[in-house]
C-alpha positions in Angstrom: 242.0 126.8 72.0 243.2 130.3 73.6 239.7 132.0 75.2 238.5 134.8 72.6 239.8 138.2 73.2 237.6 140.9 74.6 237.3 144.6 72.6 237.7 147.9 74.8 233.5 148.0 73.8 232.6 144.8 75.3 235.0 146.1 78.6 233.5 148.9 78.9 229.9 147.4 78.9 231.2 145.3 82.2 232.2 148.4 83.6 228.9 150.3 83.1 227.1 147.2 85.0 229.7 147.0 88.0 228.9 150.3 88.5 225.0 150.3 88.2 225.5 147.5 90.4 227.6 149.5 93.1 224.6 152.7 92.5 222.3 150.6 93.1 223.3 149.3 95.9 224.3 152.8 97.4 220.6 154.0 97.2 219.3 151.2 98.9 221.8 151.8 101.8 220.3 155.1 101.6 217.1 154.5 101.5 217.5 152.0 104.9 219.4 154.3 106.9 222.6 151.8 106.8 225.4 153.1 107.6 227.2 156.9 108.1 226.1 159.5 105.9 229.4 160.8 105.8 230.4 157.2 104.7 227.2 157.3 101.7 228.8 160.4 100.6 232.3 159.5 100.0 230.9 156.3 98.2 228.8 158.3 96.1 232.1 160.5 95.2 233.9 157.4 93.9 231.5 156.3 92.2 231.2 159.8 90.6 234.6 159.7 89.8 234.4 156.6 88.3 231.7 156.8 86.1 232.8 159.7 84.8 236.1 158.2 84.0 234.6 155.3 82.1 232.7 157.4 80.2 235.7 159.7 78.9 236.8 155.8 78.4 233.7 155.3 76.2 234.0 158.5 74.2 237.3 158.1 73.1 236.3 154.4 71.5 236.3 154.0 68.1 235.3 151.3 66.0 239.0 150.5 64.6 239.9 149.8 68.6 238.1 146.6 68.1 239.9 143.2 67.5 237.4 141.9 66.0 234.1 143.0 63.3 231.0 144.2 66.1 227.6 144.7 64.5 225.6 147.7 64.9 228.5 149.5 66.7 227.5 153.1 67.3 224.0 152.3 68.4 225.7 149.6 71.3 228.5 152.7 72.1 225.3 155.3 72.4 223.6 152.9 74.2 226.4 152.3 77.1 226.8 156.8 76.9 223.2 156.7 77.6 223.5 154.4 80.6 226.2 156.3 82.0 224.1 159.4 81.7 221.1 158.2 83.5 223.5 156.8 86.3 225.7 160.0 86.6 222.4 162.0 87.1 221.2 159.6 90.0 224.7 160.3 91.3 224.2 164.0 91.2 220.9 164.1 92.8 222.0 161.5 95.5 225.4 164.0 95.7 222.8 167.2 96.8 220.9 164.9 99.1 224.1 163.4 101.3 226.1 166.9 100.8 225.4 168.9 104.0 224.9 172.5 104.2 227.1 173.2 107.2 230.5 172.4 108.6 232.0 168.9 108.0 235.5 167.6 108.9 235.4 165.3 106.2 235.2 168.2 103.7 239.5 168.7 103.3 239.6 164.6 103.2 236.8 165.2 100.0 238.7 167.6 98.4 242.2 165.5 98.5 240.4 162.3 97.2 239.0 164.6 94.3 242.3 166.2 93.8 244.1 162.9 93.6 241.7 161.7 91.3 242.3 164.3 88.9 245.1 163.2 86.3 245.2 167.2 85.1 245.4 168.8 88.4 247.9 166.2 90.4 250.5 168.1 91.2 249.3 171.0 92.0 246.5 169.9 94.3 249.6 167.5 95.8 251.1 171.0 96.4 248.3 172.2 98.3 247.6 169.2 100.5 251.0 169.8 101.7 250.5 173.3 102.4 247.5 172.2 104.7 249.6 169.9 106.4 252.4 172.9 107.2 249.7 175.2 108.4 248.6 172.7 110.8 251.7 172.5 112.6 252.2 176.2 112.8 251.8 178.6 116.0 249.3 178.3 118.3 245.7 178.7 117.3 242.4 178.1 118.9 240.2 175.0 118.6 238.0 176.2 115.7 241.2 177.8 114.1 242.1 174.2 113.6 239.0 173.0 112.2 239.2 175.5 109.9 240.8 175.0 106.3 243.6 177.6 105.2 242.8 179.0 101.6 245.2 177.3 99.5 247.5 178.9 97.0 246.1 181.0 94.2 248.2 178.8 91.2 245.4 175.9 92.7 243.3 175.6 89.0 240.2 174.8 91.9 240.0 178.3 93.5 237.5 180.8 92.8 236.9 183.8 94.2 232.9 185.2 94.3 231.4 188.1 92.3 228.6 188.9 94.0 226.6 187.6 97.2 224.7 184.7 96.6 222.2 183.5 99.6 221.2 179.7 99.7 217.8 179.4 98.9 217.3 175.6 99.7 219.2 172.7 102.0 222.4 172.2 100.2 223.0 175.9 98.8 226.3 177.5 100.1 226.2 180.9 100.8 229.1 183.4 100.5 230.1 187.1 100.2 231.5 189.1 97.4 236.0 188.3 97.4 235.3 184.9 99.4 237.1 182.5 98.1 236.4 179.4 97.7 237.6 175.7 96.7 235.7 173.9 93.8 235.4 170.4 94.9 233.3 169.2 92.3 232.2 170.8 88.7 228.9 169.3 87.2 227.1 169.9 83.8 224.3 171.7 85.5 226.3 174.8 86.4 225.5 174.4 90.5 229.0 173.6 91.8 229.9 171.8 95.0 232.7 174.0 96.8 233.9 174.5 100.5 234.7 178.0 102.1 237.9 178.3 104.1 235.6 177.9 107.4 235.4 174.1 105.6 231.9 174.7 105.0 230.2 173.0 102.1 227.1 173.7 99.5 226.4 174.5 95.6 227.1 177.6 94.0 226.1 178.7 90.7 229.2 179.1 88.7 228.2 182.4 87.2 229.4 184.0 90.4 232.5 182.7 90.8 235.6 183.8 89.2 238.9 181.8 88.5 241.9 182.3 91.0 241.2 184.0 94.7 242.4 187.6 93.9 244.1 188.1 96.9 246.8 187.3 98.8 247.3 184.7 101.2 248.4 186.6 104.2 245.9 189.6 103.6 242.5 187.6 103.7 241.2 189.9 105.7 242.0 193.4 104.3 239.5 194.4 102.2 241.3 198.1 101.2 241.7 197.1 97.7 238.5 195.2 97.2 237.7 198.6 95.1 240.2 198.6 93.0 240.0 195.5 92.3 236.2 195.7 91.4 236.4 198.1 88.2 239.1 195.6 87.2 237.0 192.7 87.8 234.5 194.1 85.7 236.4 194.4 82.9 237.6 191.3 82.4 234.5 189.6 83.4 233.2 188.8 80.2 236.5 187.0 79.1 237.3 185.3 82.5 233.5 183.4 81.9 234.2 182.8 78.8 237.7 181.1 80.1 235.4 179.2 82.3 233.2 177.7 79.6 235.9 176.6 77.6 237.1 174.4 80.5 234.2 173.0 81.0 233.9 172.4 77.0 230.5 174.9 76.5 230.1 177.5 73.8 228.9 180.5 75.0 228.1 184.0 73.1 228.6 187.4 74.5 225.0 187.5 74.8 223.7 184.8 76.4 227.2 185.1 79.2 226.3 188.5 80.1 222.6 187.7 80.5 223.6 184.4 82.6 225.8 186.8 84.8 223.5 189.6 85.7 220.2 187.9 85.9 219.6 186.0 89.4 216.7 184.5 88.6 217.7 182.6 85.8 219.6 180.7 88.8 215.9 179.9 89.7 215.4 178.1 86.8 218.5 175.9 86.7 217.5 175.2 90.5 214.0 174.0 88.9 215.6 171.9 86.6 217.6 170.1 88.8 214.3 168.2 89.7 212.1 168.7 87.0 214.5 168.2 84.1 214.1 171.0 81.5 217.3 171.1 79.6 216.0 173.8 77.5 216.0 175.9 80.4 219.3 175.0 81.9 220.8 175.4 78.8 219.3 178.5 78.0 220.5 180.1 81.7 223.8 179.2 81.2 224.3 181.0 78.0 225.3 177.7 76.6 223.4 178.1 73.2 223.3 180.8 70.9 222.0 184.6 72.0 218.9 184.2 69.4 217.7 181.2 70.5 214.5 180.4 72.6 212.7 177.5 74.0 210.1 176.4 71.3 207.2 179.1 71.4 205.2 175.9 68.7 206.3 173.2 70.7 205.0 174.6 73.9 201.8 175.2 72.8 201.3 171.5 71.4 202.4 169.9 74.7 200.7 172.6 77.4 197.2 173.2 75.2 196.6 169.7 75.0 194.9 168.7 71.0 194.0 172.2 70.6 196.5 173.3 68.3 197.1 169.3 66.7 195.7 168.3 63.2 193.9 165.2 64.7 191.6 168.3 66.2 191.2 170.6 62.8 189.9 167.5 61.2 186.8 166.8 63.0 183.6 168.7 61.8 183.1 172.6 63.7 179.4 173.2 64.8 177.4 176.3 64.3 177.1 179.1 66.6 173.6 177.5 67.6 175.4 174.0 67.8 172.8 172.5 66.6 174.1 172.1 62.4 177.5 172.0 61.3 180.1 175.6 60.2 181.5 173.6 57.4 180.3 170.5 56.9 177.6 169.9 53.8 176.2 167.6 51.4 175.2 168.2 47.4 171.6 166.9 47.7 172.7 166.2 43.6 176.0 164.0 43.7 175.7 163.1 47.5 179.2 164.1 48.0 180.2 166.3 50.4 179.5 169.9 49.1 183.1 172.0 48.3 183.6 175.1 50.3 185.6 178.1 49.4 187.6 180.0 52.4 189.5 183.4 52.3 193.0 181.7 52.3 193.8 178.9 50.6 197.7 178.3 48.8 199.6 175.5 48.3 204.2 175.6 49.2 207.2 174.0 49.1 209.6 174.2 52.0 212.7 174.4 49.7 215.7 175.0 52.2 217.6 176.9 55.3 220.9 178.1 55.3 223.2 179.6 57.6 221.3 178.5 60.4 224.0 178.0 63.1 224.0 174.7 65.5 223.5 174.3 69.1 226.6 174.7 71.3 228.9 171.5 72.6 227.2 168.9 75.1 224.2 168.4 73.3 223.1 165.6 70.4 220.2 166.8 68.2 218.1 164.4 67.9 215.9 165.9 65.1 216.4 169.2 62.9 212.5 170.5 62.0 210.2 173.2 61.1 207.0 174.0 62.6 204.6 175.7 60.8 201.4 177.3 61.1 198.7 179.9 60.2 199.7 183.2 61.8 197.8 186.9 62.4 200.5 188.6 64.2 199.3 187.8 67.7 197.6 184.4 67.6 198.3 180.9 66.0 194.6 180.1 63.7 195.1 177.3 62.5 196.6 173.7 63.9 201.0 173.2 64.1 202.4 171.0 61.7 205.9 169.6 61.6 208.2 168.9 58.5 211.6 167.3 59.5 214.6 168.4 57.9 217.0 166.1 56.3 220.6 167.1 57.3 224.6 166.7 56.0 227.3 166.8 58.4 229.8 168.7 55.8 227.3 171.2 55.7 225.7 171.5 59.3 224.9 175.2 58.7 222.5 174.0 55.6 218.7 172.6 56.4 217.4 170.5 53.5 213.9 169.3 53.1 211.7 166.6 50.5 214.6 164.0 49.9 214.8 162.0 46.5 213.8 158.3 48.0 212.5 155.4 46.5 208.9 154.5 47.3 206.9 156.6 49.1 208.4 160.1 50.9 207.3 159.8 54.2 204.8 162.3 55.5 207.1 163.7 57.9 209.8 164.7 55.7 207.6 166.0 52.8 207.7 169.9 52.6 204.9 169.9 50.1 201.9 171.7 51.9 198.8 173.6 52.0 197.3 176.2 53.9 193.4 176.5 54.6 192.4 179.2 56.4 188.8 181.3 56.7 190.8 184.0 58.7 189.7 188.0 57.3 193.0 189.2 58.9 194.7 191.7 56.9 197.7 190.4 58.8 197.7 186.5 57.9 200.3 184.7 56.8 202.7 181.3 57.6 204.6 181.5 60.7 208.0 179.1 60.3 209.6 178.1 63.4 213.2 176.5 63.0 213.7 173.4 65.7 215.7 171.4 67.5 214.8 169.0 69.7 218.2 167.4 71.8 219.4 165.5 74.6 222.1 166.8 77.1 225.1 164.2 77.1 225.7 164.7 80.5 222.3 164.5 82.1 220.1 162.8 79.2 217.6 165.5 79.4 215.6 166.1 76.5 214.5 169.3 75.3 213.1 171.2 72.3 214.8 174.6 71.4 214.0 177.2 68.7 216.8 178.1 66.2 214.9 181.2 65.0 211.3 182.3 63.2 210.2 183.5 59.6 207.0 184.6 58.6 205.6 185.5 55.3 202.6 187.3 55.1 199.6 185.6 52.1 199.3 189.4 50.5 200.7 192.6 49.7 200.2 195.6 50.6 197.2 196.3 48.6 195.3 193.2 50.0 196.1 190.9 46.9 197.2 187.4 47.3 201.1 187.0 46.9 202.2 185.5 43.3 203.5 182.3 42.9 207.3 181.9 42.7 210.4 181.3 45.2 211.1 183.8 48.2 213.7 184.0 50.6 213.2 184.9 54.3 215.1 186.1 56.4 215.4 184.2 60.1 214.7 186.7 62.7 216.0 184.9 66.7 213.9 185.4 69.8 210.0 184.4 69.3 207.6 185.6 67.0 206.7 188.1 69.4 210.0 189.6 69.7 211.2 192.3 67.2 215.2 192.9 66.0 216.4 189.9 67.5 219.6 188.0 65.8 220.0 184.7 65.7 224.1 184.9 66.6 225.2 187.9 68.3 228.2 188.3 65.5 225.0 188.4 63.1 223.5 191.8 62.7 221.7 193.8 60.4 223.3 197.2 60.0 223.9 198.6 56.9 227.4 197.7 55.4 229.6 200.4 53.4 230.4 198.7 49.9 229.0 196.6 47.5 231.5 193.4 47.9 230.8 193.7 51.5 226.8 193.9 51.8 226.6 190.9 49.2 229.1 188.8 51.6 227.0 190.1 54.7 223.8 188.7 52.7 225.1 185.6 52.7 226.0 185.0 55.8 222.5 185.7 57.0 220.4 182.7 58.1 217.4 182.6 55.4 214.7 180.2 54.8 213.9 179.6 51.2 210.4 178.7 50.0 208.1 178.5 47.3 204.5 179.3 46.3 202.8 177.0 44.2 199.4 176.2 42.0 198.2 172.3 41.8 196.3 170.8 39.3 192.3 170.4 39.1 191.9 167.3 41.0 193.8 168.6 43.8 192.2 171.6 44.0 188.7 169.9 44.3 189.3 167.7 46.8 191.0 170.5 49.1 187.7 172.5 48.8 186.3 169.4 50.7 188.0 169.5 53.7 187.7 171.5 57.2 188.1 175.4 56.8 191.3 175.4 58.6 193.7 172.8 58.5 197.7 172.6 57.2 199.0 169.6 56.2 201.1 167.3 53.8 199.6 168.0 50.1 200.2 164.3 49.7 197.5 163.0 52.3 194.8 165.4 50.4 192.8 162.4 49.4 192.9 160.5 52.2 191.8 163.4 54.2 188.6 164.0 51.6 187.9 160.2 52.0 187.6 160.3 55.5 185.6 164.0 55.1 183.3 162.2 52.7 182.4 159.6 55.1 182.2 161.8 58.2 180.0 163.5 56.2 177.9 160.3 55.3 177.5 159.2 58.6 176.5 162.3 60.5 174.3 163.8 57.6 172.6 160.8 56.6 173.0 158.2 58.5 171.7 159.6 61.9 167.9 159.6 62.8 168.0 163.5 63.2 170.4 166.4 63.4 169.9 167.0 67.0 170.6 163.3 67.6 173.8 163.0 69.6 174.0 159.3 70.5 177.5 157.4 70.5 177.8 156.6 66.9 179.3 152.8 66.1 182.3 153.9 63.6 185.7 152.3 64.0 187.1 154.9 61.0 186.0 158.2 62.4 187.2 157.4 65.9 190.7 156.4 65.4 191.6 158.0 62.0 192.4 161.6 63.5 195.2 159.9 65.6 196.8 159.3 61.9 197.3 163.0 61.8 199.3 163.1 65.3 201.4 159.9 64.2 202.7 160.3 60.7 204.1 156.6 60.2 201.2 155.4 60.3 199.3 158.1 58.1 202.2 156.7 55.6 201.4 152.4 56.4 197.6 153.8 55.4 199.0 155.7 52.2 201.1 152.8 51.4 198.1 150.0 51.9 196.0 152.2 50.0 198.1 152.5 46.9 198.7 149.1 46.7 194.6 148.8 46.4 194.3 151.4 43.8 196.5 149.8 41.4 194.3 146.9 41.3 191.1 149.1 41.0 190.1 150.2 37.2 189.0 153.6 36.2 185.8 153.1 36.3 186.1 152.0 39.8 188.2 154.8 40.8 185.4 157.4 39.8 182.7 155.4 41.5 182.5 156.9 44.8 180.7 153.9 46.8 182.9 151.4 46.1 185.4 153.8 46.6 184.0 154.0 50.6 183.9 150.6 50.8 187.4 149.7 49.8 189.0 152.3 51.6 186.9 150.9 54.8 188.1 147.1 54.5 191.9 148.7 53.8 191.6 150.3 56.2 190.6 148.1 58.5 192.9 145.2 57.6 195.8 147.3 58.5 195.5 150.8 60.7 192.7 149.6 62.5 194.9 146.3 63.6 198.3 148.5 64.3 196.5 151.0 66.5 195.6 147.9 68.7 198.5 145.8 68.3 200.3 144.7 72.0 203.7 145.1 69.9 203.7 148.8 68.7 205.3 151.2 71.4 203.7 154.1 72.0 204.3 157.3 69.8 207.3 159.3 70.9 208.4 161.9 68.7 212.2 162.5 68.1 213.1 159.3 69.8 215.4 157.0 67.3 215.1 153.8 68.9 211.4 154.1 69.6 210.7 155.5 65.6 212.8 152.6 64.5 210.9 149.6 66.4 207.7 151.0 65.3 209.0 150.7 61.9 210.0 147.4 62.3 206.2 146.4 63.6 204.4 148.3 61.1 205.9 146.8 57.8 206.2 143.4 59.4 202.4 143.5 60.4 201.4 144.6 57.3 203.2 142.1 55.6 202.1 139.3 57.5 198.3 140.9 57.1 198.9 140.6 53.5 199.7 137.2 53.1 197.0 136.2 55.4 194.3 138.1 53.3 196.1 136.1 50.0 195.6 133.0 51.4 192.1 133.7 52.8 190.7 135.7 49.7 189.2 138.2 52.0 190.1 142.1 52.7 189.6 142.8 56.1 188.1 140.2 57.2 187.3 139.8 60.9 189.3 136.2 61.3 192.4 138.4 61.4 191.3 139.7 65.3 191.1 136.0 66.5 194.2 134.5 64.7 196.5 133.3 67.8 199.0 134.1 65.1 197.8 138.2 65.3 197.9 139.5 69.1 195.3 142.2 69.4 195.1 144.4 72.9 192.4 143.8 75.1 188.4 144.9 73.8 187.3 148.6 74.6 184.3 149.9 73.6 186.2 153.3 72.7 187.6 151.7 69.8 184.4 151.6 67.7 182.9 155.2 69.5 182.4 158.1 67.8 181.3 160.8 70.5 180.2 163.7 68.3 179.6 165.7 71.5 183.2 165.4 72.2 185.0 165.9 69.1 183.2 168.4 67.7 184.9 171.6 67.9 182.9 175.2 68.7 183.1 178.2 67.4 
């Protein structure tokens, strides 16, 4: 029987571990001091070269290449990029570390292996090396004359010549004069690239401040008389000879963003930073490599840096008094004994309907999630906490957001875009601040990052102070942040006025927009939002979960404690882990899910009888949140991560399943012999689990 065929995949895949393998063992030769540095660093070039080789490989594989059916092909070929990535970036850092900053005889051998390397630039770097070997051998020149390496010819595609002065600022950093010129020996992603000067020494250079071709002859290297001529010219065709530059390297650049990446130095600062901290938002955003309107996310940064300030898992717990001694918003009907309804200043219910024109990030990046953040906005603060809807997106129209799919069984919470605002804010200001996201991953280095594509806002009344009417409006996408004024998304998109009828309806349309609509609910809805917190956004389809949980918050620190000014740790499994629902949405939807599957078996009479209500949605709740949150098999939250949103599915609806069949055959809703089944893994005890700190929860006004 002839041995099975390999695919190009499966080749590929051998490649990717021969040269972790050969990595791997390079840093550890490092790391003992074995060996020449000069010889690490010539290792670490080949294995730049050929990683970045297989990877061109990789890209270029389809699935009809293939002798043979493969399952789950894309996610194996993203898989093996991803590798690559990761190892190319330990490459590029190792590079820096080996590279030194001052002369190096090895430097011209560098430069040949790279320029033999090359397929595209073969013959003419063959022409050069030859060129170095006839100025070698001609007249009689002076010991460091022949360490030094002659400037090449200006047809070499790897000569530069520099802008502007540029002074290292760390070990590694070349620095050179305005007209050097210099040899590229290696380009990377990151915009810092390795070149040699023609006294052979070697260092990084941002690539802002080089220009293509020396400029000057060879013989007249050191005449500088038309250096001034040469400068107005220069700066005239700057803007295109970038842009010439970033379509080699296969980046989209506006006008915008290049000019701002050429004239400001200390955006150089941050690429530096992210060379060991890894913020791609950054890099990206110095290089002019996204468009001019976009911004690192002004929402996103304020969920990560202020910790569970601005999170709905905080907005949920109860708010004390200004004497901290009672509760701002929290009461009881000494009638009905159900938490007492509240009435606040702003309070609206809206559907995210759409976003068009809304343009895409350049070349070099994967989105890895298309959202909106949203929020209660007076102008200069955010008041209430962030909440995220994802948008739902179709390749033939990339320009076009879309949000609330048609699915069968329950929408998930995270793409709903039916919402509510409650807000106790007396700004004459207040309205909903959209921010339009992206959160991606560079291809080259696997950085992450979260980007804004631009900002709306619509303000809650009119000019007279009365509440906006309910219908559809259309808002136009302003770039920059919230806080910036007059800023297009796309530099090709502006604003002016437009001569002509025909034309101002065709400039209307090709203005990004973000379409939404205000909206009135029906009784029951109303009534249980008049239960909750006086400041929270969130999914209009978790209202009554949320007044379930405010009804038993409610229950347990208005009744059930000795006193009001008793602050002991309170024994509730609910109220300590059901705000984390809020900050992971899947399984806010496993809760909605488990608790429609108990209401259909409840009767009417049941469903208005608020006790047995509490004490069903405690034993459902139990028998299935309270188990995931504690299950060794669930990874950890990660948001905008596929592989980690799709394992946690997989544990979630398998759990639950398996949970349901054991309450069938035990008769018994959350019973406790589910935590000792050997069949039902269940982390290590902590007290924290069962824990409600009131003193720590609690937020202040």
């Amino acid at each position: 029987m002839p041995p099975k065929r390999k695919g190009p995949l499966q080749l590929v895949q051998r490649e990717v571990d021969e040269v972790k393998k050969q990595v791997d063992s390079l840093v550890k030769d490092v790391q003992s001091q074995g060996g020449s540095t000069e010889e690490a660093f010539r290792r670490c070039q080949e294995l730049q070269m050929s990683a970045e080789k297989t990877l061109r490989t990789l890209k270029k594989l389809t699935k009809a290449d293939e002798p043979a059916p493969v399952g789950n092909y894309d996610q194996r070929k993203q898989d093996e990029e991803r590798r690559l990535q990761n190892i190319l970036e330990r490459l590029n850092t190792l590079s820096l570390e080996l590279s030194p900053p001052g002369p190096s005889t090895a430097a011209g051998d560098v430069s040949k292996e790279y320029s033999e390397d090359d397929d595209d630039d073969e013959d003419s770097d063959d022409d050069d090396d030859d060129d170095e070997e006839d100025a070698d051998n001609d007249g009689d020149e002076d010991e460091d004359e022949k360490r030094a390496v002659k400037p090449p010819s200006q047809s070499d595609p790897r000569i530069y010549r520099v802008l502007s002065d540029f002074k290292g600022e760390q070990e590694g950093d070349l620095s050179v004069q305005r007209g050097e010129v210099l040899r590229i020996i290696r380009k990377t992603a990151d915009g810092w690239w390795l070149a040699q000067d023609t006294k052979g020494n070697r260092g990084v250079v941002p690539k802002t401040y080089l220009k293509f071709g020396s400029g000057v002859d060879d013989e007249d290297d050191d005449e500088d008389d038309d250096d001034d001529d040469d400068d107005d010219k220069d700066d005239e065709n700057e803007e295109e000879s970038s842009e010439e530059e970033e379509e080699q390297d296969g980046e989209e650049l506006t006008a915008d963003g290049d000019k701002q990446s050429r004239t400001s130095h200390s955006n150089w600062s941050t690429v530096r930073k992210a060379l060991t901290e890894i913020d791609a938002t950054d890099v990206l955003s110095a290089m002019g490599a996204i468009p001019s309107g976009f911004r690192p996310s002004t929402l996103n940064k304020l969920l990560v840096d202020e910790g569970v300030t601005y999170r709905g898992s905080h907005h949920i717990q109860p708010e004390l008094s200004q004497s901290q001694l009672s509760f701002k918003d929290l009461f009881l009907d000494p009638d009905t004994g159900r938490v007492r309804a509240r009435q606040v200043q702003t309070c609206v219910c809206f559907t995210l309907w759409s976003c068009k024109m809304i343009p895409t990030p350049g070349v070099g990046v994967q989105v890895l999630s298309r959202h909106i953040r949203l929020c209660a906005f007076d102008g200069t603060q955010v008041v209430s906490n962030i909440h995220t809807v994802r948008a739902t997106y179709n390749s033939r129209s990339p320009k076009t957001w879309s949000f609330s799919p048609r699915m069968s069984g329950i929408l998930p919470t995270l793409l709903d875009g039916d919402c509510f605002l409650r807000c106790n804010s007396v700004s004459p200001d207040l309205g909903i601040l959209f921010e339009l996201g992206v959160t991606f991953i560079r291809n080259s280095t696997g950085e992450r990052g979260d980007l804004s594509c631009g900002w709306a806002f619509l303000k809650l009344t009119d000019d007279t102070g009365n509440p906006l009417p309910n219908r559809t409006y259309e808002l136009p996408v302003n770039g920059g942040t919230p806080y910036e004024k007059d800023v297009a998304v796309e530099a090709s998109v502006t604003r002016g006025s437009q001569t002509g009828v025909f034309q101002q309806m065709l400039h209307a349309r090709r203005q990004p927009k973000l379409i939404i609509k205000l909206k009135s609910v029906n009784s029951r809805t109303r009534t249980q939002l008049s239960l909750l917190p006086d400041t929270l956004l969130h999914c209009l389809s978790c209202v009554h979960l949320l007044a379930l949980h405010r009804q038993l918050l409610a229950d347990t620190l208005l009744m059930d404690r000795p006193t009001m000014q008793n602050a002991d740790l309170i024994c509730s499994p609910i109220l300590s882990t059901f705000p984390v629902l809020l900050d992971q949405p899947d399984l806010l939807d496993a809760l909605r899910g488990a608790w429609l599957d108990a209401e259909t078996n409840m009767s009417r009479a049941q469903k208005r009888d608020l006790s047995f209500l509490k004490q069903e949605f405690g034993k459902v709740y139990m028998s299935s949140i309270y188990f995931l949150l504690h299950s060794p098999s669930l990874p950890c939250h990660r948001w905008a991560d596929p592989s980690s949103e799709e394992q946690r599915a997989r544990v979630i609806y398998a759990t639950l399943d398996s949970l349901k069949h054991t309450q069938h055959t035990t008769s018994q809703s959350g019973g406790p012999e589910v935590f000792v089944d050997a069949m039902h893994p269940h982390l290590a005890f902590d007290v924290t689990e069962l824990t409600f700190d009131l003193l720590c929860v609690a937020r202040l006004v």
